[in-house]
MDAnalysis code that builds the backbone (N, CA, C; Angstrom):
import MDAnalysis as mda
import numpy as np

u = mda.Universe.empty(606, n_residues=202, atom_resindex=np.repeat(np.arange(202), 3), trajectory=True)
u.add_TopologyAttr("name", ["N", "CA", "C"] * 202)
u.add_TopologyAttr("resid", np.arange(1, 203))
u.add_TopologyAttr("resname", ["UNK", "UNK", "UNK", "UNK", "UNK", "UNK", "UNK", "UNK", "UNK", "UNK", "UNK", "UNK", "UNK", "UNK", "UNK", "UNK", "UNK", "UNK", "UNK", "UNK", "UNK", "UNK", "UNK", "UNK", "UNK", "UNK", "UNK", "UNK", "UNK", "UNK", "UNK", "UNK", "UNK", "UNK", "UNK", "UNK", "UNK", "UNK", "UNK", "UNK", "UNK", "UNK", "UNK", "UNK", "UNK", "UNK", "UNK", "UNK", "UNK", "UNK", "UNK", "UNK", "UNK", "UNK", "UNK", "UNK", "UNK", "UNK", "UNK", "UNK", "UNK", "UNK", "UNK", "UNK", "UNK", "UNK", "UNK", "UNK", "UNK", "UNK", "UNK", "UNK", "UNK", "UNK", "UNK", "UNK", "UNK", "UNK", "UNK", "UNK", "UNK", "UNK", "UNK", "UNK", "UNK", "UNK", "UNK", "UNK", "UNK", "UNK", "UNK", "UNK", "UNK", "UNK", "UNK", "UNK", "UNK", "UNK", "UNK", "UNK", "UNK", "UNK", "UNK", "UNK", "UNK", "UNK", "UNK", "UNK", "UNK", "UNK", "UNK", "UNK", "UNK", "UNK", "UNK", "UNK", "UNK", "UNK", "UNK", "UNK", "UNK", "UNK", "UNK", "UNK", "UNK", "UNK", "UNK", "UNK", "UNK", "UNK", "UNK", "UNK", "UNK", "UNK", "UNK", "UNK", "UNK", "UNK", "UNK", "UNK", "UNK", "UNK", "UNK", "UNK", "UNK", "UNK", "UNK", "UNK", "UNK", "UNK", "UNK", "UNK", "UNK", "UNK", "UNK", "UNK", "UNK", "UNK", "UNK", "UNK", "UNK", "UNK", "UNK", "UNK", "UNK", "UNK", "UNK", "UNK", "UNK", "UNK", "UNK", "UNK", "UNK", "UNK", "UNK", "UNK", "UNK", "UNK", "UNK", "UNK", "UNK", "UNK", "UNK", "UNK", "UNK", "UNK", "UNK", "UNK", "UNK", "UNK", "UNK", "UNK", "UNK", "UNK", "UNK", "UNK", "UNK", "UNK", "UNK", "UNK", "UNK", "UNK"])
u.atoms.positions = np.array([
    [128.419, 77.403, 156.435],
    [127.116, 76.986, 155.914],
    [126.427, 78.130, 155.170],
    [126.407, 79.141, 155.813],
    [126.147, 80.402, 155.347],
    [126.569, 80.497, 153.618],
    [128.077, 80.478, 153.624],
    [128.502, 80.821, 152.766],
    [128.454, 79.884, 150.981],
    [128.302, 78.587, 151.865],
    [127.579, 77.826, 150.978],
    [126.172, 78.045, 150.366],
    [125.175, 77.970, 150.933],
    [123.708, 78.601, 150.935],
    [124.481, 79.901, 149.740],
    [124.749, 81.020, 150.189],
    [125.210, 81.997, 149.307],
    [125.792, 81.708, 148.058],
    [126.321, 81.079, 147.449],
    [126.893, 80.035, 146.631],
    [125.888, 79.409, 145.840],
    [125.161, 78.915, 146.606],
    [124.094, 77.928, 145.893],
    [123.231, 78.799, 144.976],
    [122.464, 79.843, 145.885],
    [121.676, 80.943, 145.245],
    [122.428, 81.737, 144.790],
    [123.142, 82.157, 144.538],
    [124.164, 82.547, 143.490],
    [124.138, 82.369, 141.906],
    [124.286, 80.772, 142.056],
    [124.488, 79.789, 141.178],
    [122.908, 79.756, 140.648],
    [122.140, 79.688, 141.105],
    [120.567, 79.796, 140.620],
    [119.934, 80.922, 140.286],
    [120.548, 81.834, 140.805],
    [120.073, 83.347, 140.182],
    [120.623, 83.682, 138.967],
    [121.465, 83.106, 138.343],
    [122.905, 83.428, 137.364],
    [122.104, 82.392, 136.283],
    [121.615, 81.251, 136.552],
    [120.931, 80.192, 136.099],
    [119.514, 81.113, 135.628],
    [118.883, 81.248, 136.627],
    [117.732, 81.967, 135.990],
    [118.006, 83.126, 134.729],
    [118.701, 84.502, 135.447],
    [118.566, 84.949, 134.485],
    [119.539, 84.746, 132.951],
    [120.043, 83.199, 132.666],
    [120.434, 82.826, 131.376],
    [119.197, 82.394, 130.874],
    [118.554, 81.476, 131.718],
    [117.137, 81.239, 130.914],
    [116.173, 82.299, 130.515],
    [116.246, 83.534, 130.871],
    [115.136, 84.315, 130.978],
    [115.568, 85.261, 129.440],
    [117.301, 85.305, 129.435],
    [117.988, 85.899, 128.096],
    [117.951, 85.065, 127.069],
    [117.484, 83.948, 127.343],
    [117.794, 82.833, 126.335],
    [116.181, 82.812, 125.670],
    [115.441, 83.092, 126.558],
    [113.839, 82.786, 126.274],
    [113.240, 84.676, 125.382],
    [113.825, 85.423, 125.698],
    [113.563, 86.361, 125.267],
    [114.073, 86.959, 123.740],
    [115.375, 86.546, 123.389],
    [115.952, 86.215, 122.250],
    [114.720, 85.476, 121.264],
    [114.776, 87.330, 120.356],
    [113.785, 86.732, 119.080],
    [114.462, 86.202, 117.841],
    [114.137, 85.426, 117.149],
    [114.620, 85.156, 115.840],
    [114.601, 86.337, 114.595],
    [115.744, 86.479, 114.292],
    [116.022, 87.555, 113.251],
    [114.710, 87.587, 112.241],
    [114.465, 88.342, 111.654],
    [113.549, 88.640, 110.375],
    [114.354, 88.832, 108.942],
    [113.706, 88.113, 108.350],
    [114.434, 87.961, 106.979],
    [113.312, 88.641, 105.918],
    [114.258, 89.656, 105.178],
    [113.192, 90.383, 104.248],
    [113.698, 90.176, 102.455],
    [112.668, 89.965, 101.805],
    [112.368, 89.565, 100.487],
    [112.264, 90.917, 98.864],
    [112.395, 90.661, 97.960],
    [112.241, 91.665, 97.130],
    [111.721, 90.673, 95.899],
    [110.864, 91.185, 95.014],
    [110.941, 90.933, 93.634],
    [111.693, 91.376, 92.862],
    [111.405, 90.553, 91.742],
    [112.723, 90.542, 90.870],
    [111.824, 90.203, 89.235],
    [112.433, 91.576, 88.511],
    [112.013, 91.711, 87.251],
    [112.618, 90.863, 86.172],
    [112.204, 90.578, 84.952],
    [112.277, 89.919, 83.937],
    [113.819, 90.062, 83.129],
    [114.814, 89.689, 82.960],
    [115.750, 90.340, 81.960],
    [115.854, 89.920, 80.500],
    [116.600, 91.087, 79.996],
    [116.135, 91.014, 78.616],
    [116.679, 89.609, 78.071],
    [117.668, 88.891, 78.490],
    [117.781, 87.755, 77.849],
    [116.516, 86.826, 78.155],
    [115.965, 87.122, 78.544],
    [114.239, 86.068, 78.757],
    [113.407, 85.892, 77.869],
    [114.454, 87.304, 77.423],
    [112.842, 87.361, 75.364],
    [113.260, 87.790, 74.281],
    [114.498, 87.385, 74.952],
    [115.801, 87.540, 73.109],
    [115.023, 89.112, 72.437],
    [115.636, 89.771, 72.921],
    [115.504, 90.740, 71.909],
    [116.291, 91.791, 71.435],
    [115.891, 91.911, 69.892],
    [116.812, 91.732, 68.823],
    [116.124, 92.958, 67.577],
    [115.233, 93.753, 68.568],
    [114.936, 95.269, 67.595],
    [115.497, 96.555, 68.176],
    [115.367, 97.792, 67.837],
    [116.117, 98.745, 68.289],
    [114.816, 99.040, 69.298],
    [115.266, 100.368, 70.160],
    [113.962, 101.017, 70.994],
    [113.253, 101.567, 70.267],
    [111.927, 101.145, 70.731],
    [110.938, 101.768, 70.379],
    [110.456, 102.916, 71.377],
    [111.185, 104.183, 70.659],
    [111.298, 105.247, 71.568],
    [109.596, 106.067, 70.953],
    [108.539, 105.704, 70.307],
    [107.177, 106.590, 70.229],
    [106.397, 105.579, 71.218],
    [107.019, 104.594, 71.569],
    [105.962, 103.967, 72.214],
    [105.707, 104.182, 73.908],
    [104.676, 105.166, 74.526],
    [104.713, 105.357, 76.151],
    [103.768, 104.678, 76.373],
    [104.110, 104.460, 77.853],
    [102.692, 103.176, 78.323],
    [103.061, 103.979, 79.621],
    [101.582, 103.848, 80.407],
    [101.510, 104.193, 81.696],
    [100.968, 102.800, 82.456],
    [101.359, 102.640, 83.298],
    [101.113, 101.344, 84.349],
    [99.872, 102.312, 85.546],
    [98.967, 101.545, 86.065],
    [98.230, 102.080, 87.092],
    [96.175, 102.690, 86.701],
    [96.055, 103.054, 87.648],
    [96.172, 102.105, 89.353],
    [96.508, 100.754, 88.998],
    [97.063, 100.540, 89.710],
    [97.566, 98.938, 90.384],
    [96.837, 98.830, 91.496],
    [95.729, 97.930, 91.429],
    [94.516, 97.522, 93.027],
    [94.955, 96.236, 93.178],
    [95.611, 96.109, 94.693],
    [96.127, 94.985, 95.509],
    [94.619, 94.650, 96.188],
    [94.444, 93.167, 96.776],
    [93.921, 92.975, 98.060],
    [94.361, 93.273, 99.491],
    [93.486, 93.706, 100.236],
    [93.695, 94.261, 101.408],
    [94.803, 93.215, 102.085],
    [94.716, 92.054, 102.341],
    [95.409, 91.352, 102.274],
    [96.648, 90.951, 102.707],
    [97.257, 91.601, 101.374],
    [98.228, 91.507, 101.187],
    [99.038, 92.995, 101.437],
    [98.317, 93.859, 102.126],
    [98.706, 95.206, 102.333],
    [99.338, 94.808, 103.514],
    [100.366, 94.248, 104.148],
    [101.275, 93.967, 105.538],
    [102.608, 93.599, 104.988],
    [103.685, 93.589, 105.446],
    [104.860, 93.533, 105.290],
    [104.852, 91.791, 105.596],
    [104.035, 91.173, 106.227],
    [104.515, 89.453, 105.930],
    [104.225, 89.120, 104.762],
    [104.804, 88.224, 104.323],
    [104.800, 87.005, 103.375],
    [103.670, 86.622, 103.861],
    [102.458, 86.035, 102.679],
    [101.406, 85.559, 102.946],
    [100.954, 84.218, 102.311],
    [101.252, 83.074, 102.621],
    [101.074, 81.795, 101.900],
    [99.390, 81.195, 102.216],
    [99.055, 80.596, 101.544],
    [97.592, 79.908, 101.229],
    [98.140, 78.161, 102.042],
    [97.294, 77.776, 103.119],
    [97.435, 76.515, 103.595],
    [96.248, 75.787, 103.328],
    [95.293, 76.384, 103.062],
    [93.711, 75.688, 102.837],
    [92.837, 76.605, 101.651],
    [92.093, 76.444, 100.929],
    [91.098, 77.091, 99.867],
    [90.916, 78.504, 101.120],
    [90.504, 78.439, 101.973],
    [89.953, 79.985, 102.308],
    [90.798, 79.921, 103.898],
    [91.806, 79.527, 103.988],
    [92.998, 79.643, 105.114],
    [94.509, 80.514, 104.770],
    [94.424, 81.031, 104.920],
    [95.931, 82.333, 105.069],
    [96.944, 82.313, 106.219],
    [97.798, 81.875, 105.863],
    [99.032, 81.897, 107.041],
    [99.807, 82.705, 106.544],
    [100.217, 84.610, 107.519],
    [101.368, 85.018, 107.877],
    [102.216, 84.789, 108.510],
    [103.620, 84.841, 107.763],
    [105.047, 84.659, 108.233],
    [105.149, 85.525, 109.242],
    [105.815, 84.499, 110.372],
    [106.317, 85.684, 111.524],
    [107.236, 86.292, 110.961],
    [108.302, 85.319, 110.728],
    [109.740, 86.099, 110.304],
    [110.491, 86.753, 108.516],
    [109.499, 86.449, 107.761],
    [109.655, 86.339, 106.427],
    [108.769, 87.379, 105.945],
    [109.685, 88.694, 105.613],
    [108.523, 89.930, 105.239],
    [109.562, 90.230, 103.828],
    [108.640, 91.323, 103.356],
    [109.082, 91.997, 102.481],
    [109.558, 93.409, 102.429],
    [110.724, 93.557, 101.998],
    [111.891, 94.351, 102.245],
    [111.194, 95.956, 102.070],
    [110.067, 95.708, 101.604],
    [109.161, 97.112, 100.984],
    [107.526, 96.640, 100.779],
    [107.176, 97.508, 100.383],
    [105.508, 97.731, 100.028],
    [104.746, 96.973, 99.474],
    [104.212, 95.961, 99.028],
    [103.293, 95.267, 97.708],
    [102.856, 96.263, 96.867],
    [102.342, 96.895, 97.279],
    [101.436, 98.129, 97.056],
    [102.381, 98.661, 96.517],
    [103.792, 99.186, 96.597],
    [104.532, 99.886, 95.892],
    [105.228, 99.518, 94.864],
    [105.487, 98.099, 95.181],
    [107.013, 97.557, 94.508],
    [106.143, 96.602, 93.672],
    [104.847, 96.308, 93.472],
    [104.421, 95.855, 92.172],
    [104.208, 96.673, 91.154],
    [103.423, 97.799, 90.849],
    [103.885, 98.551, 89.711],
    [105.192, 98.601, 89.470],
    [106.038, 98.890, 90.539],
    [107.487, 99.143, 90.121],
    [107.731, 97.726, 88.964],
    [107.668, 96.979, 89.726],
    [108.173, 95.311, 88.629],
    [107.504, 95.246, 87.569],
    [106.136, 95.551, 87.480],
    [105.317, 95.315, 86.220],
    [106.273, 96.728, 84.958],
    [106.210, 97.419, 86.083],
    [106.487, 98.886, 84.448],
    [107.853, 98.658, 84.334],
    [108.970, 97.566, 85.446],
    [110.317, 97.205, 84.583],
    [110.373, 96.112, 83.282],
    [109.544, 95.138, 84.133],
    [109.135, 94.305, 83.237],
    [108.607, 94.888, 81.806],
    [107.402, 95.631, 81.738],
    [107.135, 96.103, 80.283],
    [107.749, 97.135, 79.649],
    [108.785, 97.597, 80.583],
    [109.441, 98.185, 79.473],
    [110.828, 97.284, 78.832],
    [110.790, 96.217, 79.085],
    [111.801, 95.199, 79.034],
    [111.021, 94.528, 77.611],
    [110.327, 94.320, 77.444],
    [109.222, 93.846, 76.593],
    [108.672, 93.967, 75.902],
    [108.474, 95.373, 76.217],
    [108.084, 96.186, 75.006],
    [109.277, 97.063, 74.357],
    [110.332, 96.611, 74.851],
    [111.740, 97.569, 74.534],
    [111.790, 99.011, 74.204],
    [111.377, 99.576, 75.416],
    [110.761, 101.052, 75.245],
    [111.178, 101.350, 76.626],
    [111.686, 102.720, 76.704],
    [112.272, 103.215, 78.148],
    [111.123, 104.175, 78.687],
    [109.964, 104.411, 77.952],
    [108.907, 105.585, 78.164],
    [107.941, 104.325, 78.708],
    [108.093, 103.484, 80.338],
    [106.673, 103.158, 81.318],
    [106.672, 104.107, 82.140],
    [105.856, 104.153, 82.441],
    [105.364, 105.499, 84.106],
    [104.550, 104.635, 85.040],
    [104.556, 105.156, 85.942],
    [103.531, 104.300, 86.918],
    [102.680, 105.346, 87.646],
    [101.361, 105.385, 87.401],
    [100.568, 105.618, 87.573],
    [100.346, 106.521, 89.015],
    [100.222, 107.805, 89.926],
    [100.063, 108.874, 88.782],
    [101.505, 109.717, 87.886],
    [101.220, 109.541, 86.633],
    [102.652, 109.894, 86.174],
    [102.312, 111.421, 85.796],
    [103.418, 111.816, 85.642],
    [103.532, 113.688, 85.528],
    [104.995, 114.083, 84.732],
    [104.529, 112.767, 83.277],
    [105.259, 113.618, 82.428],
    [104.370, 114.000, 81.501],
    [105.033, 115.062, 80.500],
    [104.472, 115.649, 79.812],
    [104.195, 114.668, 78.547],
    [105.024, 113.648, 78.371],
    [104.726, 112.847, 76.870],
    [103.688, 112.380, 76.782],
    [102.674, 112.158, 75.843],
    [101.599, 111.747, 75.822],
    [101.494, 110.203, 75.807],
    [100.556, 109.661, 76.791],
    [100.764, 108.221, 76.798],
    [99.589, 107.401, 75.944],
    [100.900, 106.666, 75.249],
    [99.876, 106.151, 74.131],
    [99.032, 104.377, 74.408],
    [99.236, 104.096, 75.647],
    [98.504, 103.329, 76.436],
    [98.499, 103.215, 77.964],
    [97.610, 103.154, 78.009],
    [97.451, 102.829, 79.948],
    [96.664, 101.440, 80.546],
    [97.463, 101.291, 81.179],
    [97.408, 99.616, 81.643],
    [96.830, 99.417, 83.011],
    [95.794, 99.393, 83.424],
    [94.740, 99.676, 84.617],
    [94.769, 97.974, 85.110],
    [95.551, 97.794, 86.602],
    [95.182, 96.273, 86.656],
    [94.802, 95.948, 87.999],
    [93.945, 95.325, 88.416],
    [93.159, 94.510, 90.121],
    [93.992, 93.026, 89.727],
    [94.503, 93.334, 90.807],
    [94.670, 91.448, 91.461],
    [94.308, 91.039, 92.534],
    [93.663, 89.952, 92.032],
    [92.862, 89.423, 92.775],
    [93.268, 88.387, 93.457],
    [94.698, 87.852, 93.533],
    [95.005, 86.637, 93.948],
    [96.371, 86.953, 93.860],
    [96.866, 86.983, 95.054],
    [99.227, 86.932, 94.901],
    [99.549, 85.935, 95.485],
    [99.414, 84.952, 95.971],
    [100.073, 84.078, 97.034],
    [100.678, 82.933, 96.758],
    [101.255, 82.120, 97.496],
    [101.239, 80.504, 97.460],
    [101.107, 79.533, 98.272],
    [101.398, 78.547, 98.014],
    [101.046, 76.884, 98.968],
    [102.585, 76.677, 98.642],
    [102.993, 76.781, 99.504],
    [104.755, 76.576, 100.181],
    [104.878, 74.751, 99.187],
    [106.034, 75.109, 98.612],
    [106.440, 73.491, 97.670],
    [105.655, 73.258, 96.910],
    [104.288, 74.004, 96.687],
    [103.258, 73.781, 95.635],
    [103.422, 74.379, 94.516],
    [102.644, 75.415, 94.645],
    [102.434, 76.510, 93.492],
    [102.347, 78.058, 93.966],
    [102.767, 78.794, 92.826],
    [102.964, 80.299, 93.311],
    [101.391, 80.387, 92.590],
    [100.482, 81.055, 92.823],
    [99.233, 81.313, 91.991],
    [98.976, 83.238, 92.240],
    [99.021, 83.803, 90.917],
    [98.584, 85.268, 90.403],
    [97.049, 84.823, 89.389],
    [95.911, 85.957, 89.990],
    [94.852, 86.227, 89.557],
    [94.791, 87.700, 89.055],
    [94.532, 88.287, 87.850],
    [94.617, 89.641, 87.981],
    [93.325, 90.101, 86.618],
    [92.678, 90.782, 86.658],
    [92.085, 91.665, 86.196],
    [92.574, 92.947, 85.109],
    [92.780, 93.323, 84.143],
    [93.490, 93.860, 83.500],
    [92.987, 94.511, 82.036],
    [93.310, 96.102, 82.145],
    [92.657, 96.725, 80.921],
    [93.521, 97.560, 80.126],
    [93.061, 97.349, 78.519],
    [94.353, 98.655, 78.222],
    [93.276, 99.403, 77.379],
    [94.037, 100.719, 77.491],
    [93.176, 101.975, 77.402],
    [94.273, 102.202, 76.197],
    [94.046, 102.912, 75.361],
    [94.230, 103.719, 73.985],
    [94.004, 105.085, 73.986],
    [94.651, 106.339, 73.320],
    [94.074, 107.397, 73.396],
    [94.595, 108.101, 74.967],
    [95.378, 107.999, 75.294],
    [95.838, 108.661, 76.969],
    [94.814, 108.376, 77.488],
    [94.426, 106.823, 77.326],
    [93.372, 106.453, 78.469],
    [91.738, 106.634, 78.552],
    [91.738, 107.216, 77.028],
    [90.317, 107.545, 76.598],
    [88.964, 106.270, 75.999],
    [90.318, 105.211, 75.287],
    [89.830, 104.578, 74.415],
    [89.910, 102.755, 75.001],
    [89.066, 101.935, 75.268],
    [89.486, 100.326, 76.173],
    [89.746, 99.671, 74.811],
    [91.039, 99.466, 74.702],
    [91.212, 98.418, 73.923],
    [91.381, 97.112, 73.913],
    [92.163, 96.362, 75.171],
    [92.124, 95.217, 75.668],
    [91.266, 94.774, 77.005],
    [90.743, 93.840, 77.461],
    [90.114, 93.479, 78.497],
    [90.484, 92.038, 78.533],
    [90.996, 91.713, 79.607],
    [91.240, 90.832, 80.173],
    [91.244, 90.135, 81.199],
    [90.926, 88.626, 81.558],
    [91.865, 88.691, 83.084],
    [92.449, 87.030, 83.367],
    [94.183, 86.832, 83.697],
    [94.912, 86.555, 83.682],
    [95.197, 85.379, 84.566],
    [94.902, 84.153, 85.152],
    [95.397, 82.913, 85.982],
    [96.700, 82.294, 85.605],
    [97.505, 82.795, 86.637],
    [98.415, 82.399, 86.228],
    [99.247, 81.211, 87.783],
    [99.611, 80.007, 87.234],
    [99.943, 79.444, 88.392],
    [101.337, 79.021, 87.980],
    [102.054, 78.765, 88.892],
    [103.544, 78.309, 88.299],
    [104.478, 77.386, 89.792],
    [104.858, 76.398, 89.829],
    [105.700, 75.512, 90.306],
    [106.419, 76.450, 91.682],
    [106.603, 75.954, 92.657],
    [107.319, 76.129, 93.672],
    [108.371, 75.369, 94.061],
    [109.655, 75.240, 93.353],
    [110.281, 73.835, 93.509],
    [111.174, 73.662, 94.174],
    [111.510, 74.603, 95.278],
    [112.290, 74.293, 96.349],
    [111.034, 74.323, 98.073],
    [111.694, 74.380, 98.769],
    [111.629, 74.573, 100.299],
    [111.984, 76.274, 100.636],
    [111.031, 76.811, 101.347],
    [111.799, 78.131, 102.008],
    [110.792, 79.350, 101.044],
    [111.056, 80.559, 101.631],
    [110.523, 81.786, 101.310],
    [111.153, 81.978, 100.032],
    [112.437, 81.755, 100.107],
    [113.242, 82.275, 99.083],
    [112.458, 81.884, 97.563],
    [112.198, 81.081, 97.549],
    [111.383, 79.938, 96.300],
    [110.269, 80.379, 96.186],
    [109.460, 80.603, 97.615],
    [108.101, 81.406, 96.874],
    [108.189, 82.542, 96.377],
    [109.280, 83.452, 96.756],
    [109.354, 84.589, 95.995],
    [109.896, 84.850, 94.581],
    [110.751, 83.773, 94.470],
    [110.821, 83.827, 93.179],
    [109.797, 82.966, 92.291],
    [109.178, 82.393, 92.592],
    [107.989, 81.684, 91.787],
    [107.013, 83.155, 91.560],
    [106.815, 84.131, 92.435],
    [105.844, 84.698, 92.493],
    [106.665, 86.024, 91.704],
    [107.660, 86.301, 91.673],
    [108.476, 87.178, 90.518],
    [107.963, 86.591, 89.294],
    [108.101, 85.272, 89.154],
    [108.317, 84.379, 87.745],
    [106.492, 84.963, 87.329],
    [105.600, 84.903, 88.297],
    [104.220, 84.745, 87.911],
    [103.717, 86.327, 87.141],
    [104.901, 87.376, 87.861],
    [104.703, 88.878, 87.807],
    [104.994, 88.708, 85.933],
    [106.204, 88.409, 85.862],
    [106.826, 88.189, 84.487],
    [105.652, 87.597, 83.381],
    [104.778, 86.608, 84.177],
    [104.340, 86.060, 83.060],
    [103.229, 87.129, 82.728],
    [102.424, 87.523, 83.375],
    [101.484, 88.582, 83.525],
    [102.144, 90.011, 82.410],
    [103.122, 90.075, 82.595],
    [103.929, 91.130, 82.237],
    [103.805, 90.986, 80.889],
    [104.224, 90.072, 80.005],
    [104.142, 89.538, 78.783],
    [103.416, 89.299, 77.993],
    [101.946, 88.580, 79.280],
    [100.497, 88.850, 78.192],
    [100.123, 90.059, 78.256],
    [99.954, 90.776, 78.603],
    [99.888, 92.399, 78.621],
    [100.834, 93.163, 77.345],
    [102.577, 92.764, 77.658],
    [102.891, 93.178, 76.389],
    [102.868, 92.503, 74.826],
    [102.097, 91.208, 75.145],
    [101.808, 90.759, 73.908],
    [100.441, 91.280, 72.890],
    [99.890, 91.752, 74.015],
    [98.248, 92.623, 73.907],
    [99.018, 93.813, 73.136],
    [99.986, 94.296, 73.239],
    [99.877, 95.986, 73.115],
    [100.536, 95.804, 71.616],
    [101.311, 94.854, 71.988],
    [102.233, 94.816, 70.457],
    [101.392, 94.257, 69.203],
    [100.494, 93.802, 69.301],
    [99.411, 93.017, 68.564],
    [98.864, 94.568, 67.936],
    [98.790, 95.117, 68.935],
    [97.221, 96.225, 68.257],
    [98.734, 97.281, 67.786],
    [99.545, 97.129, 68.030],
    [100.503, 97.895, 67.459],
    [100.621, 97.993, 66.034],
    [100.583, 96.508, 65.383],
    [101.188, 96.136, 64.830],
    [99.949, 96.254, 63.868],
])
């Protein structure tokens, strides 16, 4: 009888602690990157424009969006962070990075810097931008708000003023889709900016 009893609780202690390994088991974290514009996006078909330097920066994020989750919009003034769906790096870092690949993609010029830059070439525009809005509504829309100035003169002179709404389609299910909707939104931003510079270029 004994040895039964022993057996039994055995069998229930072995039981417990599967439930207790089973309940403690977190779900993996899946991390995200943006993704810049390529040159087949804007056919282009001139040589480099190697006099042309542009400096990117400051770049002003919302506080916000300063956390490693993914941050989607569920209501006008409601914010839901991803438990498991972050980003592989910084906002704060890895958006200048995309904007100054993007414009130099665009402006077909290998001389962007990002802001503070410490080369010696003189920069013959600087691109100062606040966003005010990065997020999305999951299957909705990716939506970018941004604020945006270009300076002339290494930054002496405001030549453009702007600011930018840009919303664009979410057309799958999953993180994966908002991030690339919200790449796609970086791109578009990217373009009116280098359509600004090439104008007064020209």
């Amino acid at each position: 009888m004994k040895k039964k009893n022993f057996y039994i609780q055995s069998i229930l202690i072995i039981f417990i602690i599967l439930i207790i390994c089973s309940c403690s088991r977190t779900q993996p974290s899946r991390f995200y990157i943006l993704n810049s514009i390529s040159e087949s996006d804007i056919h282009l078909s001139s040589p480099k424009n190697t006099g042309l330097i542009v400096g990117i920066g400051p770049v002003d994020i919302p506080d916000y969006l300063q956390r490693p989750n993914i941050v989607t919009r569920t209501r006008k003034n409601s914010l839901m962070l991803a438990e498991y769906d972050k980003w592989a790096g910084s906002l704060k870092h890895d958006i200048p990075l995309i904007l100054a690949e993007n414009l130099s993609i665009a402006l077909n010029t290998d001389h962007v810097f990002i802001y503070p830059w410490k080369t010696m070439l003189p920069v013959k525009y600087q691109v100062k931008i606040e966003i005010i809005r990065f997020d999305a509504e999951p299957e909705k829309q990716a939506s970018l708000t941004a604020r945006w100035l270009i300076l002339g003169q290494d930054g002496q002179k405001p030549v453009k003023m702007k600011k930018s709404t840009i919303s664009l389609p979410v057309i799958k299910k999953g993180y994966e889709a908002i991030v690339a909707a919200q790449s796609q939104a970086l791109g578009v931003l990217s373009l009116e900016i280098a359509n600004e510079i090439n104008s007064v270029e020209k």
